[in-house]
C-alpha positions as CSV (number, residue, x, y, z in Angstrom):
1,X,80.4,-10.0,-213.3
2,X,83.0,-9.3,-216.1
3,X,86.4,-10.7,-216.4
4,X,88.0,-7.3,-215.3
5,X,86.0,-7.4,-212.2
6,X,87.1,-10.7,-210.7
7,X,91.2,-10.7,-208.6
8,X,92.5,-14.6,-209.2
9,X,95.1,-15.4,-206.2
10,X,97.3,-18.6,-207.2
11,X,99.3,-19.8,-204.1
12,X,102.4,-21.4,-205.3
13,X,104.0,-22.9,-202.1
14,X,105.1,-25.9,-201.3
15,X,107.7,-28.8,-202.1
16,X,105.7,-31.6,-203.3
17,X,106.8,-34.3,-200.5
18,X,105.0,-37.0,-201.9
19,X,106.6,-36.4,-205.4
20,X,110.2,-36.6,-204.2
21,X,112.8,-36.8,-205.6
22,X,110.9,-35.0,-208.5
23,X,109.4,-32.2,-207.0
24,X,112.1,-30.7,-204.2
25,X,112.1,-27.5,-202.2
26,X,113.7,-25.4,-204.9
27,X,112.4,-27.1,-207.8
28,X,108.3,-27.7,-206.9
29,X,106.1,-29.8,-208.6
30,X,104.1,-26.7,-209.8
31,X,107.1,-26.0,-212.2
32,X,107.2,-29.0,-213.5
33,X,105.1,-29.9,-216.8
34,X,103.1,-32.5,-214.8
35,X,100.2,-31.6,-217.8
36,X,100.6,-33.9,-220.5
37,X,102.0,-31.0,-222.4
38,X,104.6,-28.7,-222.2
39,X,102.9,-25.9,-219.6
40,X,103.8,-26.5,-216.4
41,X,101.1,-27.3,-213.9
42,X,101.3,-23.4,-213.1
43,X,100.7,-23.0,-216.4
44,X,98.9,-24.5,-217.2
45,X,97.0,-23.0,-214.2
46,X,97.5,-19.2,-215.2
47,X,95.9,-20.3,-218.9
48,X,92.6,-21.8,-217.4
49,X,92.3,-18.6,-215.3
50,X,93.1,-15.8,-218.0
51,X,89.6,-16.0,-219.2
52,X,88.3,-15.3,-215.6
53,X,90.3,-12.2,-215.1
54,X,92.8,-10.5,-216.4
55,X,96.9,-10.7,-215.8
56,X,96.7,-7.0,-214.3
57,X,93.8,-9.0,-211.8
58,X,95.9,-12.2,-211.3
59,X,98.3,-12.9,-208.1
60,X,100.9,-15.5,-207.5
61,X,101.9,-15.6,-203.9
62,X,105.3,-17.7,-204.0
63,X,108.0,-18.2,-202.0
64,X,111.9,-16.0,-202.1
65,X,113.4,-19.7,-203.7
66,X,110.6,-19.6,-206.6
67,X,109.8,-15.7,-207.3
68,X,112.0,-15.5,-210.5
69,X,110.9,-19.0,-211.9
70,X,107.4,-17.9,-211.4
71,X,108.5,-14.7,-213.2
72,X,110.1,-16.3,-215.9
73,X,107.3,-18.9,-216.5
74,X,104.2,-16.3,-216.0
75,X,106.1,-13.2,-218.8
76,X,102.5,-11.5,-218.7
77,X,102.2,-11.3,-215.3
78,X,103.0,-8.1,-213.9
79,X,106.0,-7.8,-211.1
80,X,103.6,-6.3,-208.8
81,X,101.3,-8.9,-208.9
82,X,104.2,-11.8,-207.6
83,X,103.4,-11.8,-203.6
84,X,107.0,-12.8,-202.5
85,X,107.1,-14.5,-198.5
86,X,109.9,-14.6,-197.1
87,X,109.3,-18.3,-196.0
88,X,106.5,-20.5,-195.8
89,X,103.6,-19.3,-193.0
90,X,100.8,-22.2,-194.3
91,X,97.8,-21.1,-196.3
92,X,95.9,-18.7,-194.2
93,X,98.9,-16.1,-194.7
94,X,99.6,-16.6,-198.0
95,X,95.9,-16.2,-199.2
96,X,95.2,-13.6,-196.7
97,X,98.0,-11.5,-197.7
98,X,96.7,-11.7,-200.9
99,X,93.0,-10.4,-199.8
100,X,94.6,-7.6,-197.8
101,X,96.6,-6.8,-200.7
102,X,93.7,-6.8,-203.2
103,X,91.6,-5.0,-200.2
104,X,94.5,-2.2,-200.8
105,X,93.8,-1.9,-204.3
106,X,90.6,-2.8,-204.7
107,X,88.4,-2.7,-201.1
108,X,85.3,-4.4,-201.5
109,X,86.1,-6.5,-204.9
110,X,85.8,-10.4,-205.3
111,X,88.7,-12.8,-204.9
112,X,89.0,-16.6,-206.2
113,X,92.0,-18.6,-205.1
114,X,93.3,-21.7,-206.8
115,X,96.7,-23.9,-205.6
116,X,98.8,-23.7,-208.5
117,X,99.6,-27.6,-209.0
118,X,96.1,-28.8,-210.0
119,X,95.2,-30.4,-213.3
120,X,91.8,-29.5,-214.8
121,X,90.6,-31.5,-218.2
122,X,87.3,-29.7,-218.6
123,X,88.5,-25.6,-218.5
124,X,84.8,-24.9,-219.8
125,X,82.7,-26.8,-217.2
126,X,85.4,-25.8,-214.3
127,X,84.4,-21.6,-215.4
128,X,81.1,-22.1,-215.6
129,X,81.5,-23.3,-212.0
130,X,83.3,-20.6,-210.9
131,X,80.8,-18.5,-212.3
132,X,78.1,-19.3,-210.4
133,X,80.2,-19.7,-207.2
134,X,81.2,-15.9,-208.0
135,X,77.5,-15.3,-207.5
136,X,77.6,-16.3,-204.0
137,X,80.6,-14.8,-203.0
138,X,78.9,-11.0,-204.5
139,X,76.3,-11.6,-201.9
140,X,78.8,-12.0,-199.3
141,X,79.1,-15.6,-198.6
142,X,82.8,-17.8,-198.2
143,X,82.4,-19.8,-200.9
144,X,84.4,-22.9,-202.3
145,X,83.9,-25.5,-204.9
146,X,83.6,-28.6,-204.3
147,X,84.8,-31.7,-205.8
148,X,81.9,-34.4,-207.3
149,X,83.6,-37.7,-205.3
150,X,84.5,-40.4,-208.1
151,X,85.5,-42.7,-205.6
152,X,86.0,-43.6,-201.4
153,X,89.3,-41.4,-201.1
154,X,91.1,-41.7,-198.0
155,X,93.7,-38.8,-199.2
156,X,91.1,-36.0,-199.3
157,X,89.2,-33.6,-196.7
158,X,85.3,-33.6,-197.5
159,X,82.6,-31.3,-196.9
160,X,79.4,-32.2,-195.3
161,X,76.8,-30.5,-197.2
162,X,73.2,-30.0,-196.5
163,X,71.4,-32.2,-199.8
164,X,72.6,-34.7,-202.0
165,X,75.4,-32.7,-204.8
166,X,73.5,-31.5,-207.9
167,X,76.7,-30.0,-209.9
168,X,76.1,-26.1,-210.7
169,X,73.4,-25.9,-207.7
170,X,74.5,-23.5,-204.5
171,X,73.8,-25.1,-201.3
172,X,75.5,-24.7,-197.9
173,X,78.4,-26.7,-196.3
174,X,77.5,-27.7,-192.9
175,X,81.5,-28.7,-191.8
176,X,84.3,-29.4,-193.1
177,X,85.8,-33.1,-192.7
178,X,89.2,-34.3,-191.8
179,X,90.8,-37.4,-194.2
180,X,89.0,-40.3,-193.5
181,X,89.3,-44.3,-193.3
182,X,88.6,-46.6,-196.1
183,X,85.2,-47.0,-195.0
184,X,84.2,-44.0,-193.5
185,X,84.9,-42.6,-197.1
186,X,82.6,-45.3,-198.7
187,X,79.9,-43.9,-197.0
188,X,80.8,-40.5,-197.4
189,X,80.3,-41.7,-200.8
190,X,77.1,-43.5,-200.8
191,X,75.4,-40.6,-199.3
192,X,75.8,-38.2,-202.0
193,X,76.0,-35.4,-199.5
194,X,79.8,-35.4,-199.2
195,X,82.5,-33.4,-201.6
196,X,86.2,-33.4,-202.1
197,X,87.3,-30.4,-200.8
198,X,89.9,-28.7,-203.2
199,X,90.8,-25.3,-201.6
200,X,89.1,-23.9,-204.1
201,X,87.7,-20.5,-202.9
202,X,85.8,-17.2,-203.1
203,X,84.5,-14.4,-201.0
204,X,84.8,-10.9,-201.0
205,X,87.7,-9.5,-199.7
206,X,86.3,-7.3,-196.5
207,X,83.8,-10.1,-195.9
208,X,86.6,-12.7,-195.4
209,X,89.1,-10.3,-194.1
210,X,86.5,-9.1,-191.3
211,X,85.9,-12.8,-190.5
212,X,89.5,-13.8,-190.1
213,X,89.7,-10.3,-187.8
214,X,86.9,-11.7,-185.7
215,X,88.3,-15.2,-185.2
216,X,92.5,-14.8,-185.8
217,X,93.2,-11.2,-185.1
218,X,97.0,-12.9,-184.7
219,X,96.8,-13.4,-188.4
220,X,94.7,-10.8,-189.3
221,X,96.8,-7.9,-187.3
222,X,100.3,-8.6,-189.3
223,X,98.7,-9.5,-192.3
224,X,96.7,-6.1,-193.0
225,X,99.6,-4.2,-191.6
226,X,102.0,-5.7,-194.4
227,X,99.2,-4.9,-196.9
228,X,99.0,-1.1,-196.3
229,X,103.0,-0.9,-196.7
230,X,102.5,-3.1,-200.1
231,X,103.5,-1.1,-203.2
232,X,105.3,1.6,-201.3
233,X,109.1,2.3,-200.2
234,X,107.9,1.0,-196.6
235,X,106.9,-2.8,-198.1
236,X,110.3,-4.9,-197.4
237,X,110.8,-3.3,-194.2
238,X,107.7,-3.8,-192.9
239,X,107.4,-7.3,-194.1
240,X,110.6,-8.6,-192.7
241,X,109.7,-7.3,-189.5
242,X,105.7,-8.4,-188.9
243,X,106.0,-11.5,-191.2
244,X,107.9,-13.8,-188.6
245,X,104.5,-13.2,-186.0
246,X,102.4,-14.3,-188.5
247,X,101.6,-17.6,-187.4
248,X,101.2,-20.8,-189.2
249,X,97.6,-22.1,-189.7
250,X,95.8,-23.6,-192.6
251,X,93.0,-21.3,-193.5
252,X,90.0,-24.0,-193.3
253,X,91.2,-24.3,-189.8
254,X,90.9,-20.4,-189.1
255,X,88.2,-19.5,-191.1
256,X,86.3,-22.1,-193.1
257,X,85.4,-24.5,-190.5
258,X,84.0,-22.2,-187.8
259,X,82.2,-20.0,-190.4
260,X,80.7,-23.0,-191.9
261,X,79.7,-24.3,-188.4
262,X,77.5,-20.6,-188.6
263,X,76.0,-20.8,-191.7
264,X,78.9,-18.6,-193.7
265,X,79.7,-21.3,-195.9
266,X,78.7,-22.4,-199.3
267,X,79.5,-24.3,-202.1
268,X,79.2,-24.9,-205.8
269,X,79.8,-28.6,-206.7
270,X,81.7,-28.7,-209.6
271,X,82.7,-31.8,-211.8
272,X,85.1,-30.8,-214.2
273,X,88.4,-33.8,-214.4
274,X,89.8,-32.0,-211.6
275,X,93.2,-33.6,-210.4
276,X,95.6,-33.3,-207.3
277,X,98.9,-34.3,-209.1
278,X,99.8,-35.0,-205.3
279,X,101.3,-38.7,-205.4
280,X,103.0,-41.0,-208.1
281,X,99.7,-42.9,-208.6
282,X,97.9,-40.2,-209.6
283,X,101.2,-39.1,-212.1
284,X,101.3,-42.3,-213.6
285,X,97.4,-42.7,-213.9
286,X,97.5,-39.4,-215.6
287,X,100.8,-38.7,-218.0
288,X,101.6,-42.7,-217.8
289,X,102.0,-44.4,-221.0
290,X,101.0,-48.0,-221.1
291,X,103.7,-50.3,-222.1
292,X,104.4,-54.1,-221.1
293,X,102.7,-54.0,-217.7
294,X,104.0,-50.5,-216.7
295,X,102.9,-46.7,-216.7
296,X,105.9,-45.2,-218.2
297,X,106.5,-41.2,-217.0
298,X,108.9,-39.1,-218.9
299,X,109.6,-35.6,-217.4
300,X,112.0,-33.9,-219.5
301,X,114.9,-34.8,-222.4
302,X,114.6,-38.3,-222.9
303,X,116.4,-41.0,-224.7
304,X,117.4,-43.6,-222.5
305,X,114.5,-46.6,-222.7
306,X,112.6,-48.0,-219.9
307,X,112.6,-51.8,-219.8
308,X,110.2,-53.9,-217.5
309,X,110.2,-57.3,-217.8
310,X,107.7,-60.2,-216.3
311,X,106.5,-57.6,-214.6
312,X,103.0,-56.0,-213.8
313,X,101.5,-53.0,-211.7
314,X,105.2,-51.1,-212.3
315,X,105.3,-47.1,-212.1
316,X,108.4,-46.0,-213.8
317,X,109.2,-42.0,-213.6
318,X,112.6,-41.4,-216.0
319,X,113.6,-38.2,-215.1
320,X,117.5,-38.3,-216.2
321,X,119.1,-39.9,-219.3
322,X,119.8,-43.2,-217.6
323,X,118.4,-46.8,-218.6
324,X,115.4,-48.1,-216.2
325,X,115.3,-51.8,-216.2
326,X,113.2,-53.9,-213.9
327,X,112.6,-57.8,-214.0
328,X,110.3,-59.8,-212.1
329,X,108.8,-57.4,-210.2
330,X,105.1,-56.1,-209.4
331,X,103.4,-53.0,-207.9
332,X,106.5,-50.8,-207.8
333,X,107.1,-47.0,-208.1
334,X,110.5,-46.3,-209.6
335,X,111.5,-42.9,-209.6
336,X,114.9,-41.5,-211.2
337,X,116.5,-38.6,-211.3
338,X,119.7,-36.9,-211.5
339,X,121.1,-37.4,-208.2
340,X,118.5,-39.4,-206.3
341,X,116.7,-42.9,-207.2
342,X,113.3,-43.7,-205.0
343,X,112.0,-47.2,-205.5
344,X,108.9,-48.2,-203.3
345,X,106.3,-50.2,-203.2
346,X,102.6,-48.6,-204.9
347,X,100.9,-49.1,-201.5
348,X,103.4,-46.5,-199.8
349,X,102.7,-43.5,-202.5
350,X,101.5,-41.7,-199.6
351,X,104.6,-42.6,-197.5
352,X,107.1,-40.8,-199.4
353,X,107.6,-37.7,-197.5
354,X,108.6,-39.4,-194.5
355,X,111.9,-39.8,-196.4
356,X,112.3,-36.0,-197.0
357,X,111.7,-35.7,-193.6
358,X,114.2,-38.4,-192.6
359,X,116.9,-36.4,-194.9
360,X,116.5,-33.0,-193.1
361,X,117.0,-35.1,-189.6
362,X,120.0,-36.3,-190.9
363,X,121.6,-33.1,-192.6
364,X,121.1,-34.1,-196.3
365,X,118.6,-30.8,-197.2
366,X,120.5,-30.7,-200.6
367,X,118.1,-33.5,-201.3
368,X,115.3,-32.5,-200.0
């Protein structure tokens, strides 16, 4: 398959919870140059994908707060090709209205979808693995790439696949696994037959649209509906009016798992530094620099130093031009920004939303 052959959807949704008060709801983590360069993580995502496809091929689906960021980030991109929702619906619409869109244009061609806010070291192993998971998906199979496990992570869904990972080599997923403890991911590990699932996937259009028919015609209905209006006069009406029914489901939970449970799954295991810039540990691991017991994160103008004294296991993340001192403390995350400090402990990384959510119970959302 050439480049000009393959559609590329990026779905660009999302606040980032567990990066507040970095990443907020009209300032996402995927516009943030989370890279360890200047390229945001969408990007920086957009530049790994160009030699896949081609811009004219390549769709963001965003949300009515991002659309002109996206825009202004991605110049090549056409405006066609930005998939505006009017508010969040999960993953299944997004990436569905995406298929049926491409269906439109293009019935019958192959589709790849990758979130926007990953970080990827090896761009030439990470295409050689999508080209082989293309493969699959042109014989009509729901692929995904999976994710070679580095370690027992309890912040990741797995898939159960049917032999022991050998990167580059098809094989099928026999279900799709929830998060799991501590120890059931050590032996996830230790058998060799689990992957990090990334949300990384391909299919044909009509094969994955006809599936989601068969098993959420609720989805399915609205969705192709919306398409067939898409690039004419009829679009904005006929999206504001279906797009509230659309309901909200994540599309492993409407498609992926029960296919996979009937043999419609595969995979492509795929080792390539990927990254889920999804928590402050994983931000300070990546873009922290060493210095006096800390991981030191600048994001944006700096100037103002970062002190930590007698202090080890520290996370600092100096968003504004203000001083950050600590002394005598250990295993901290210290977050500041321009109108919110977060200071927890490392242990609680995953925690963090429950703040956001604790601010929209209480009526802040302006911090949110």
């Amino acid at each position: 398959m050439s480049p000009t052959d393959l559609h590329v959807v990026v779905p660009a949704g999302g606040s980032g919870t567990r990066l507040w008060p970095l990443s907020r709801a009209a300032n996402p983590k995927f516009l943030h140059a989370l890279t360890g360069t200047d390229r945001s993580l969408l990007q920086a995502t957009f530049d790994r994908l160009e030699p896949l496809s081609t811009p004219e091929r390549l769709l963001v689906v965003t949300g009515v707060a991002h659309a002109t960021s996206v825009a202004r980030q991605l110049p090549e991109l056409p405006e066609r090709n930005i998939l505006v929702e009017p508010f969040a619906r999960d993953s299944c619409a997004a990436i569905a209205l995406a298929a049926a869109v491409i269906e439109e244009r293009a019935p019958g061609a192959v589709m790849a979808s990758f979130a926007a806010d990953h970080l990827i070291t090896d761009t030439r192993a990470f295409q050689e693995v999508v080209g082989h998971a293309v493969e699959g998906a042109a014989e009509g199979l729901l692929m995904t790439i999976g994710i070679t496990p580095t370690r027992p992570e309890t912040g990741y869904g797995y898939l159960r696949c049917s032999e022991p990972a050998r990167p580059g080599v098809r094989q099928a997923v026999l279900e799709f696994r929830e998060k799991p403890t501590a120890e059931v991911a050590a032996e996830y590990l230790g058998s060799g037959s689990y992957l990090w699932n990334a949300s990384m996937f391909l299919w044909r259009t009509d094969v994955f649209l006809a599936e989601l028919a068969a098993r959420r015609p609720d989805v399915h209905d609205p969705v192709r509906e919306i398409a067939r209006a898409w690039d004419t006069e009829r679009q904005e009406a006929v999206l504001g009016q279906l797009w509230p029914t659309v309901p909200k489901v994540a599309v492993e939970y409407a498609v992926m798992e029960p296919a996979a449970a009937e043999g419609l799954v595969a995979t492509v295991p795929g080792d390539f530094g990927w990254h889920d810039i999804g928590d402050f540990e994983t931000v300070g691991e990546l873009l922290g620099r060493e210095v006096e017991g800390a991981r030191i994160v600048e994001v944006g103008p700096q100037g103002a130093p970062v002190l930590v004294v007698d202090g080890t296991g520290v996370i600092a993340v100096s968003c504004a031009p203000r001083v950050i001192a600590t002394l005598g403390v250990r295993d901290l995350i210290v977050v500041d920004t321009q109108d919110a400090v977060l200071v927890c402990h490392r242990d609680r990384a995953q925690d963090i939303k429950r703040l956001t959510e604790l601010l929209r119970e209480r009526g802040h959302t302006a911090h949110v």
